[in-house]
C-alpha positions in Angstrom: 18.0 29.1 6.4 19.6 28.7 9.8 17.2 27.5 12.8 16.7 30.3 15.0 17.5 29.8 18.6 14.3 28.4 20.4 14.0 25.8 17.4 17.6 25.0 18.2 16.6 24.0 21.9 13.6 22.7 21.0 15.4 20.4 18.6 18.2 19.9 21.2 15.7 18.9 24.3 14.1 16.4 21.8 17.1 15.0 20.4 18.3 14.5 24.0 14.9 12.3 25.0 15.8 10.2 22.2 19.3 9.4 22.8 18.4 9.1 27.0 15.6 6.5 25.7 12.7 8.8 27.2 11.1 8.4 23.1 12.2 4.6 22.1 12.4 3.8 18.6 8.8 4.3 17.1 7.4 6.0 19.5 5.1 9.0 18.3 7.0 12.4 19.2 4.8 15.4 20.8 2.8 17.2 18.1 2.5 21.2 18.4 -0.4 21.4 20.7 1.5 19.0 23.0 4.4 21.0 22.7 2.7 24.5 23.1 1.6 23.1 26.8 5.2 22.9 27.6 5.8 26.2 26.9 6.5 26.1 23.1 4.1 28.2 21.8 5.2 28.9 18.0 4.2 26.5 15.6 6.9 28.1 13.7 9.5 26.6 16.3 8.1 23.5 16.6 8.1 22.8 12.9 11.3 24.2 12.3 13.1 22.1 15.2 11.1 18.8 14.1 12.7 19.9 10.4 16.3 19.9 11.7 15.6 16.6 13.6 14.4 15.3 10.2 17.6 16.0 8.6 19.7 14.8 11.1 18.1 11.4 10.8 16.2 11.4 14.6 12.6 11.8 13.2 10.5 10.7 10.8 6.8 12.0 9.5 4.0 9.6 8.7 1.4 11.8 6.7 -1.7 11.8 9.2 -0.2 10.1 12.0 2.7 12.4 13.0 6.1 12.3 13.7 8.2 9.5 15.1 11.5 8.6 16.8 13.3 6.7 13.6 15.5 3.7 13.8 19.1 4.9 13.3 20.6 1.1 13.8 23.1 0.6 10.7 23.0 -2.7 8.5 25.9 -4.2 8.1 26.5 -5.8 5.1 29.4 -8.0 3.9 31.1 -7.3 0.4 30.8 -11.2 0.3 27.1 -11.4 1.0 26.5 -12.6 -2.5 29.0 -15.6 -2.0 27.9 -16.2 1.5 24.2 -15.6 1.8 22.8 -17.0 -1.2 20.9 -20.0 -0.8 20.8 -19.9 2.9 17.3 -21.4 4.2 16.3 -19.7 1.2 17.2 -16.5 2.1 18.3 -14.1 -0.3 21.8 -11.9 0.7 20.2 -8.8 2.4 17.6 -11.3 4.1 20.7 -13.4 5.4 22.7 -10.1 6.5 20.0 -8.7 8.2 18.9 -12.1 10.1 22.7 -12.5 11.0 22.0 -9.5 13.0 18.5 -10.2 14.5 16.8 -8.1 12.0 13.7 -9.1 10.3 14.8 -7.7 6.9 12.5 -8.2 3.5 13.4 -8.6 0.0 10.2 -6.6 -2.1 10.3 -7.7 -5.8 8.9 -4.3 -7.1 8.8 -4.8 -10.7 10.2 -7.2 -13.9 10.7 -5.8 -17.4 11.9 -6.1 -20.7 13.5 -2.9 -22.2 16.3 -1.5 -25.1 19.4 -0.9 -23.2 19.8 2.9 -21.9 23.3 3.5 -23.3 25.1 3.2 -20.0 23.9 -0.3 -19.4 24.1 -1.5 -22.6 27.6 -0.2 -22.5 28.6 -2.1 -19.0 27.0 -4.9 -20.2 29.0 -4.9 -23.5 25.6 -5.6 -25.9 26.0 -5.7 -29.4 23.8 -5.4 -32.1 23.1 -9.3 -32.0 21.8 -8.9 -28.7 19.3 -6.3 -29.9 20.4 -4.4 -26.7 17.3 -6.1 -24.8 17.9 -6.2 -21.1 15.9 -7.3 -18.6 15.3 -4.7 -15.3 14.2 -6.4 -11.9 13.6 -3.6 -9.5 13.4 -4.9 -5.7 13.6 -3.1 -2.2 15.6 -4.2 0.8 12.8 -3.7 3.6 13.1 -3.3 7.6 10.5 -2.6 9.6 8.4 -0.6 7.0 11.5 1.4 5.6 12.9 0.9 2.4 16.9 0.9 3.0 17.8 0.1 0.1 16.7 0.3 -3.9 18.1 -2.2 -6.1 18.1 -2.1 -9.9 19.8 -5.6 -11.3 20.2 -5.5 -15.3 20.6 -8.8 -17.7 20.8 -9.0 -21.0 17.5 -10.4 -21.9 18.8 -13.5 -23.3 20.3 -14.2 -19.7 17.5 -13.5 -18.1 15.4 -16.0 -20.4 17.6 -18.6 -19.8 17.7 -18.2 -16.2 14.0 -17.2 -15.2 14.6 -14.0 -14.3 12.5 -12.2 -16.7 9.4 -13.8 -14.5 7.8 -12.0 -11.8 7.9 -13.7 -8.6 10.5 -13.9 -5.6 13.9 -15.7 -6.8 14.0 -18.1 -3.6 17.7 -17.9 -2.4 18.8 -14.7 -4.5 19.8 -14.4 -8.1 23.6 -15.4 -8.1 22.4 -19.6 -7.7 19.8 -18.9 -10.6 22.6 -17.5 -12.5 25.1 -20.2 -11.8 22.3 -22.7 -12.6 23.3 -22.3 -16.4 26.8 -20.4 -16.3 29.9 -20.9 -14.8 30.3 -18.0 -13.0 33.8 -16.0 -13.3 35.2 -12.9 -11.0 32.6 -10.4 -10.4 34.0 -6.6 -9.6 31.8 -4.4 -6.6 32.1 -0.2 -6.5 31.0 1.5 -3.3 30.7 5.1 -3.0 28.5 8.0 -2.2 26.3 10.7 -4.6 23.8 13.3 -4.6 20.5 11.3 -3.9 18.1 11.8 -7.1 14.2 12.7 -7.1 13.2 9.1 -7.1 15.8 8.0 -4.6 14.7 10.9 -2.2 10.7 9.9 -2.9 11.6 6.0 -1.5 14.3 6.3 1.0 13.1 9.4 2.4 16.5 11.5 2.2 16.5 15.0 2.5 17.0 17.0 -0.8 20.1 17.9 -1.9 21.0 14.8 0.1 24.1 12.0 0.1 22.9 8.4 -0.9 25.5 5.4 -0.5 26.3 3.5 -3.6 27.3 0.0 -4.9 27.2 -1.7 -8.0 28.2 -4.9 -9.1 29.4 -6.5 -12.5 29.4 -10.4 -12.2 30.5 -12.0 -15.8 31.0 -15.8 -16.7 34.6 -17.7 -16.9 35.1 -16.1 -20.6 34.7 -12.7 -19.2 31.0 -12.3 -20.4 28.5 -10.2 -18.3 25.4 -12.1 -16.6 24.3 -9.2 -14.1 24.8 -5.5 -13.2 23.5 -5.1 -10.0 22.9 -1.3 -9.1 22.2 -0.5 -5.1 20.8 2.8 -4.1 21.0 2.7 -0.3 20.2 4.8 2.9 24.2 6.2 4.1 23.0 6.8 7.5 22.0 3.3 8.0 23.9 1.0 5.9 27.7 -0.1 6.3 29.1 -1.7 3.3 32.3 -3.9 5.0 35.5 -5.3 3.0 35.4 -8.6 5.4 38.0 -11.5 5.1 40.7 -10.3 3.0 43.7 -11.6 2.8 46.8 -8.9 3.5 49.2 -11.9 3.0 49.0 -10.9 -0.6 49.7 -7.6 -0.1 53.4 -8.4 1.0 
């Protein structure tokens, strides 16, 4: 349903405070009564134009606290972060990106198990019956400032993970790509990037709207023989993440 007109202003007055810096990122946003002192005396309206501002990524509820101006600043993050990053001071590739940027970004190991393949993985990962079809799930989410921006869901066949430590709970120190090349030799790795319809769980963590877009990327690094170590799946906030193609080479192109 269609905001009527006074949530439209409402939303519109608001939504111009925040972009003219009168509500800085994180500050707490007038609640109804506030708001029915200025003159906006329908709860209705109020909720409705605080609903718009939600969708349009200005706002952000905390249950018992309020609602809040939300930080719209995009991430970049370079296609070559795993190249680049890993290993840095220890940092791990979203920890590097975001520090390249000033941005205190964390790396939350969320969960480590041991599973049979779902067929899709199994099938990207090219397990056979000699492998069981074990794989090994880490489960981590790229952190700023409280907000998850990112889910990321890395897959290994379980021998792999064994091999490499990675079936251990516990924070990887300089991301997973050195632990891999610790005991492979790594080969060419390919990278998708694209957008979907957010699902229940993504919508739960990163906060989208229903029905909403999330931004995509998944990665399949092998060895030299062609072999896969790692799929690496990346559920990520569209609004606030930029995926770049940096460094490439058009020479080759000619």
């Amino acid at each position: 349903m269609a905001p009527n007109k006074r949530s439209q202003d409402l939303a519109d007055q608001i939504r111009r405070d925040i972009d003219n810096r009168v509500y800085a990122v994180g500050d707490r946003l007038p609640n109804d009564q506030e708001l029915a002192a200025q003159g906006w005396s329908s709860s209705g309206t109020v909720r409705d134009a605080y609903r718009l501002l939600k969708a349009q990524g200005y706002v952000v509820a905390r249950q018992g606290q309020g609602r809040f101006v939300r930080d719209r600043r995009i991430v970049s993050i370079p296609l070559s972060r795993y190249s680049e990053a890993s290993g840095v001071d220890g940092l791990g590739p979203w920890e590097a990106a975001t520090q390249a940027q000033g941005l205190d970004g964390q790396m939350v190991l969320v969960s480590v198990s041991t599973m049979e393949a779902p067929v899709s993985i199994a099938e990207k990962l090219a397990l056979t019956a000699a492998d069981e079809y074990q794989v090994t799930r880490r489960t981590r989410h790229a952190v700023l400032d409280g907000e998850v921006l990112q889910v990321q869901q890395a897959w290994y066949p379980a021998e792999v993970a064994r091999r490499c430590g990675l079936d251990r709970e516990g924070k990887v120190v300089g991301g997973t790509l050195p632990a891999l090349a610790a005991h492979y030799r790594i080969g060419l790795g390919d990278e998708r990037v694209g957008f979907r319809l957010s699902n229940e769980g993504e919508v739960a963590t990163l906060k989208l709207p229903v029905g909403g877009w999330v931004a995509r990327a998944e990665r399949l690094l092998v060895d030299e023989s062609g072999t896969p170590l790692e799929l690496l799946q990346i559920s990520a906030v569209p609004d606030r993440t930029d995926f770049v193609y940096d460094g490439l080479d058009y020479r080759k192109m000619l």
